[in-house]
C-alpha positions in Angstrom: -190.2 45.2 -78.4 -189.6 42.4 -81.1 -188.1 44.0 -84.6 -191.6 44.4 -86.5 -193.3 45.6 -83.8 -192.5 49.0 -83.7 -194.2 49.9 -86.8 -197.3 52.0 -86.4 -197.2 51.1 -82.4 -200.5 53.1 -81.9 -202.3 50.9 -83.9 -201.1 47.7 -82.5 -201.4 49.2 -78.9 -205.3 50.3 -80.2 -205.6 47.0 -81.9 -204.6 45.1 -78.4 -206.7 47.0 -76.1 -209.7 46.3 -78.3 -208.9 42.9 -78.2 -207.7 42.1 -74.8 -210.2 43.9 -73.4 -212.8 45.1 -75.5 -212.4 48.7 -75.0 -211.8 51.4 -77.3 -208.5 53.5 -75.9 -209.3 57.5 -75.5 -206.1 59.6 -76.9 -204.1 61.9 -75.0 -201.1 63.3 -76.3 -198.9 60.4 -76.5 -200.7 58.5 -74.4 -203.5 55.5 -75.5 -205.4 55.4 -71.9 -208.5 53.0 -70.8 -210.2 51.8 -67.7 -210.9 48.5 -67.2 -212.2 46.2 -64.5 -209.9 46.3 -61.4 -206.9 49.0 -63.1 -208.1 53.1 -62.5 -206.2 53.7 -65.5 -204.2 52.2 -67.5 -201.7 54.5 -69.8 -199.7 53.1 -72.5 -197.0 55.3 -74.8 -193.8 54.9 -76.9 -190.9 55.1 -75.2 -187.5 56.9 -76.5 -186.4 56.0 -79.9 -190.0 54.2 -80.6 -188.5 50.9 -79.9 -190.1 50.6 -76.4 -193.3 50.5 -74.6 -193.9 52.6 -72.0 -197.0 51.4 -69.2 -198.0 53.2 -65.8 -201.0 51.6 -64.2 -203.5 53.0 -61.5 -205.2 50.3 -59.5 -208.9 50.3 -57.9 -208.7 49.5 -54.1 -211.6 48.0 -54.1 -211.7 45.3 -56.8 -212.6 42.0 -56.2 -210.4 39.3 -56.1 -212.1 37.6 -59.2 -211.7 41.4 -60.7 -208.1 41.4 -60.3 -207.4 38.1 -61.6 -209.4 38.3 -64.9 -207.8 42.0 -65.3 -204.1 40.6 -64.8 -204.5 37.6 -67.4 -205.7 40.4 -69.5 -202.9 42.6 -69.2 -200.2 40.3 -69.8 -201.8 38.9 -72.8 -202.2 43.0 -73.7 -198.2 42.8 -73.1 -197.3 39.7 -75.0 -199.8 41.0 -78.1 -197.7 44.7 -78.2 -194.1 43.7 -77.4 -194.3 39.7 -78.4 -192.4 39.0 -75.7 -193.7 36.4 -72.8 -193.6 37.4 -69.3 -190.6 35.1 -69.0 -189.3 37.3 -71.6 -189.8 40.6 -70.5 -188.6 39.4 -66.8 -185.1 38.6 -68.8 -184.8 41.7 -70.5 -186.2 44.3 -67.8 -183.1 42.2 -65.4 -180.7 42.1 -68.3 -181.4 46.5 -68.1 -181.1 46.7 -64.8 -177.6 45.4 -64.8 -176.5 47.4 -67.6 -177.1 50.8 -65.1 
């Protein structure tokens, strides 16, 4: 995540969910969880040191195809709007990680 971002993560990640997809996130523990559209769940949590993003997704099986399109536009958007990092972006970082390990 972007310096700035980090700050009060649960109410950007609230903020973006409402946004992006015009649901209301229910709590659990950590976690800020919705449904939407062609994703089961949808879990999203701080990850160690509170200066990541953590995201495990559930798909449907049986979404349509217009489903899954309209729900992937909105996820990356959800990911830009939390992180502010593109796609391109997190694609850079996630293999800049990989090749630290």
């Amino acid at each position: 995540m972007k310096r700035g971002h980090t700050k009060d993560l649960r109410a950007t990640v609230t903020g973006a969910f409402r946004e992006c997809f015009g649901v209301e996130p229910q709590p659990e523990a950590e976690k800020a969880v919705i449904t939407f559209g062609a994703l089961a769940r949808l879990e999203v949590w701080p990850g160690s040191g509170g200066k990541t993003v953590v995201v495990n997704t559930v798909s449907r099986k049986d979404a349509s195809e217009a489903e899954i399109l309209d729900t992937n536009r909105r996820f990356r958007t959800f990911l830009e709007k939390v992180t502010d990092f593109t796609a391109k972006e997190r694609v850079k970082r996630a293999k800049k990680a990989v090749e630290k390990e």
